[in-house]
N, C-alpha and C positions, 0 to 999 in steps of 0.2 A: 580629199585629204587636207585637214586644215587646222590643228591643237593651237594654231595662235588665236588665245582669247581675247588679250590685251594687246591694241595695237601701239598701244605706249610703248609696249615691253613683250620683246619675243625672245625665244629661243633661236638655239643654234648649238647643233651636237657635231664635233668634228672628232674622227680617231684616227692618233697620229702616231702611233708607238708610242712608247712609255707616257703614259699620262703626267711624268713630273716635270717631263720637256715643252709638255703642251701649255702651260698656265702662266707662266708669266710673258707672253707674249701679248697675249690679249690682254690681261689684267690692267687694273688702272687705267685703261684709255677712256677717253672722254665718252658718255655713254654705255662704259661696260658697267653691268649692276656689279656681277657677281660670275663669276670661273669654279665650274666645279668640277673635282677631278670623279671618275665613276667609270662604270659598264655598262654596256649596251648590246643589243643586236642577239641576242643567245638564244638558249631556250631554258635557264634557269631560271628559279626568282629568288634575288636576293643574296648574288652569288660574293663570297667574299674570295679576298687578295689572293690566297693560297690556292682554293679554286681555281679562280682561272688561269691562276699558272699552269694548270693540269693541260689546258688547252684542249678540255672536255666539253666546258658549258657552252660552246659557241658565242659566246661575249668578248668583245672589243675592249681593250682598256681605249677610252674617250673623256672630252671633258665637255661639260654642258655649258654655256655661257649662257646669262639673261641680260639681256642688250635693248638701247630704244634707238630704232632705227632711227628716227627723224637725227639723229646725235652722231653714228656712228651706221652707216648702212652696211646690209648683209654684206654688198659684194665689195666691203673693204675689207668682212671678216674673211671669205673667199681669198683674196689676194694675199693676205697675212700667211692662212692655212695654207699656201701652197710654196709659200716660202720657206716652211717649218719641214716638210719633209719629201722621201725620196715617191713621188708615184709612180716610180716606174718598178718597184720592189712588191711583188708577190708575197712573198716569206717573209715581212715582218719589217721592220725598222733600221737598220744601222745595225748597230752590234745585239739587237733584241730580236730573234726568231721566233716565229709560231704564230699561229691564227689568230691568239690576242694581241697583235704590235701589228697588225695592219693596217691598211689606211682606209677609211669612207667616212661620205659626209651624208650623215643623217638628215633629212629635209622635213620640216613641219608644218611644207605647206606648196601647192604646186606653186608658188611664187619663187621658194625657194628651191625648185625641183630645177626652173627653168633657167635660171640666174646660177644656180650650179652648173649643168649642161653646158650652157654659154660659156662661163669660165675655163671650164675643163676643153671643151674645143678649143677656145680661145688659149690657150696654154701648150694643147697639141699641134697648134698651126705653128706656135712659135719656132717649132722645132728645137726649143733648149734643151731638150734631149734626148738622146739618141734612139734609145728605146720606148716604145708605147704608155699612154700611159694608162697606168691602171687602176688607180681610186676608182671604188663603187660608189654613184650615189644611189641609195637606199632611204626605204620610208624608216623616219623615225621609229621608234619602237620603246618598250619600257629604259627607261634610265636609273640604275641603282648608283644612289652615289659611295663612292670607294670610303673608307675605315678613317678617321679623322687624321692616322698620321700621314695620311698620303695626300689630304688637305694643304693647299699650298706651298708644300714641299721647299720651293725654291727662300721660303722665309723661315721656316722652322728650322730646316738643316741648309744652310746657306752653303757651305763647304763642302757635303757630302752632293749637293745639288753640283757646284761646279765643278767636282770633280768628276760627276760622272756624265754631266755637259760634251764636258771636254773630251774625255774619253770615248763616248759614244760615235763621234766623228759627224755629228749631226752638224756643228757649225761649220766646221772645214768645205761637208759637203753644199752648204748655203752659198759660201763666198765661192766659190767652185762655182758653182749652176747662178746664181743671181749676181755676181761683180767680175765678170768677165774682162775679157777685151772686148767684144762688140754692148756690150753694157757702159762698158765708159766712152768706149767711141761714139755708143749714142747719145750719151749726158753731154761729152763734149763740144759736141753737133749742136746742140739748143742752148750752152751757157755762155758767157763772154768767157774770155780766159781769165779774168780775174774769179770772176763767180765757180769758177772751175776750181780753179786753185785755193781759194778762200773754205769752198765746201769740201774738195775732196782729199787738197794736202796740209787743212790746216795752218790758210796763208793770212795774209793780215792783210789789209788795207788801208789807206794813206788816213791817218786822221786830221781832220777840216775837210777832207776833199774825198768826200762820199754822200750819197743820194739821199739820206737818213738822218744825220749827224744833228741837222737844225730843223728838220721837221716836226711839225706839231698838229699838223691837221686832222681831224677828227677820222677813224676809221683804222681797221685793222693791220697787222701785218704778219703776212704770211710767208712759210717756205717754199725759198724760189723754186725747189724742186719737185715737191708733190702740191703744194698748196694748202695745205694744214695750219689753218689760223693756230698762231704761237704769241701774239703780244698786242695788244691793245692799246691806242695813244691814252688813255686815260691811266696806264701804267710809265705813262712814259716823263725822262725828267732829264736836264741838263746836267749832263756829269760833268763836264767841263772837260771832259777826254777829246773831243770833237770825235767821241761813235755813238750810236745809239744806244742808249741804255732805259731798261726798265726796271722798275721794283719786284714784280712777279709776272711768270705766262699767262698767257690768257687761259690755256689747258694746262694746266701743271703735269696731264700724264700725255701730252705732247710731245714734251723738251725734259732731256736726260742727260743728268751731272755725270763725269768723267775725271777718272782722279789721274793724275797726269804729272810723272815725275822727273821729267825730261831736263836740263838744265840745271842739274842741282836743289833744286826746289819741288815746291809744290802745287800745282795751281787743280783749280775745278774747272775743269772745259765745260763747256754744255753744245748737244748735238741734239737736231730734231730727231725723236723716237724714232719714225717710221721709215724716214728718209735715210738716216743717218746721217747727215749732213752737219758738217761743222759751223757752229753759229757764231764760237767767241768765249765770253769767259764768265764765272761769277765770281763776284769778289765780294766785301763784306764794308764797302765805304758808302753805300749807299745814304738815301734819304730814313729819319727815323720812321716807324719803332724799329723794322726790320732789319736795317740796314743793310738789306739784300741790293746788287747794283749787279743785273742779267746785261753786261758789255756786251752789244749784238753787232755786228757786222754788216753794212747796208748791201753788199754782195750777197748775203745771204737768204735776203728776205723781198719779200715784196709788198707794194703798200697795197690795200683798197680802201679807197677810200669810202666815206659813212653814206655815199647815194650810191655806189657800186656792189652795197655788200649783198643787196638781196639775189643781182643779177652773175652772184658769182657763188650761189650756195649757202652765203653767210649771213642769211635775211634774220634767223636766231640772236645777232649779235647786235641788232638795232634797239635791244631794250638799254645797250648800255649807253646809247647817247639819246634817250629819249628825253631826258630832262633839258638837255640844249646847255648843260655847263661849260660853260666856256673851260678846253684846255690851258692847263699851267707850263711856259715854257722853261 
């Protein structure tokens, strides 16, 4: 079994319940082409919305992603998908019942049969919950994609998306099962207490008297937490804040803007996507045209430097200091 033709660019079909909850998870990340919402697994062809609400056609509401591993590997798509829903639920999703809202991960290839397996073991050892679990992984099968208004949902109908977000109890159950107590007692096991406090309760750090502030050396920096290159010295510039600041992420769909109305005011947080982890602030006094200025916090991040990057996964990022331009401090 093996539909990966392009090894630039493969597939990955995952069903999570409602397919309007499944797409902007993945969407936007570094290497995702393309999230498409659809069905699978049935014995229909061509089955539409109303259809399988019958919970006749044997079809999964699913979403297909086209992805280039070398960018974004399968088993990070894995780790994402198991954080989107309940596998221990038989009957359907959250507040969505019936044989179309269940969960499995379609595989296109035994590459990905094995690296599934693995996860799902790896996930049942953990013992985070209580009950077995029960995602099928399943060989791929035809993929019909769903009627255009069910197409990215969470941008079309932003409101009606978080409203039924919300109501589904989909997130509540995330931060439930993934931000525990033994979830932060194990962050706060491996972080200083600053880097704890910086990333988990949005603390601040001394400006002049951080690891980053006056750095200029060639090479990336990443989140201290997962390791997700987020900023590039060649982005980087003296604000005169004594923190680190840049003009732009290295991934734009890394790092996510947070509107933040705490104090009277208004400010834009930014948090790494996957980690969630608090970075710092954007403000608009940056260097021209943009005058974007990503205030980032040296607790939050971590440097590698430009002869480190291949032996830490980031060998991709060596074309950007191929010229040998000397950084600007």
């Amino acid at each position: 079994m093996n539909d990966q033709q392009n090894t630039r660019q493969q597939l990955a079909t995952f069903a999570g319940g409602c397919f309007w909850c499944m797409v902007k998870p993945f969407d936007e990340l570094p290497g995702i082409v393309s999230v498409v919402s659809g069905y699978t697994g049935g014995h229909t062809g061509n089955p539409t919305y109303a259809e399988v609400g019958t919970e006749t056609t044997g079809h999964f509401e699913a979403v297909q992603i086209t992805f280039e591993p070398e960018l974004f590997p399968y088993t990070r798509l894995l780790d994402i998908y198991w954080q989107l829903i309940d596998p221990t639920d038989r009957g359907g999703q959250f507040m969505d019942r019936g044989s179309s809202y269940r969960t499995a991960i379609f595989v296109h290839s035994e590459e990905q049969r094995a690296q599934a397996e693995a996860s799902k073991a790896a996930l049942q050892a953990e013992k985070r919950f209580k009950s077995p679990i029960v995602t099928e992984i399943l060989p791929a099968a035809p993929f019909y994609p769903a009627e255009a208004e069910h197409q990215d949902y969470y941008k079309t109908h932003p409101l009606d998306y978080k409203l039924y977000l919300k109501g589904s109890g989909r997130g509540d159950f995330t931060e439930l099962h993934w931000n525990g107590r033994e979830d932060k007692e194990r962050l706060r096991s491996r972080l200083t207490a600053l880097q704890y406090e910086v990333t988990q309760h949005k603390g601040t750090e001394p400006a002049y008297d951080n690891a980053y502030w006056n750095h200029f050396q060639d090479g990336i920096y990443t989140d201290v937490l997962n390791g997700d290159p987020l900023f590039s010295s060649r982005d980087k510039f003296d604000s005169g804040t004594g923190w680190p600041a840049f003009t732009s992420p290295l991934e734009p769909g890394l790092v996510r803007r947070e509107a933040d109305y705490s104090g009277g005011g208004v400010r834009t947080l930014l948090r790494s996507r996957l980690s969630g982890a608090y970075l710092g602030q954007l403000s608009y006094d940056g260097p021209e045209p943009s005058k974007l200025h990503y205030r980032i916090y040296s607790a939050a991040i971590r440097f590698v430097p430009k002869g480190e990057l291949a032996v830490n996964g980031l060998e991709r990022y060596l074309a950007l200091f191929a010229d040998d331009k000397p950084v600007e401090a």
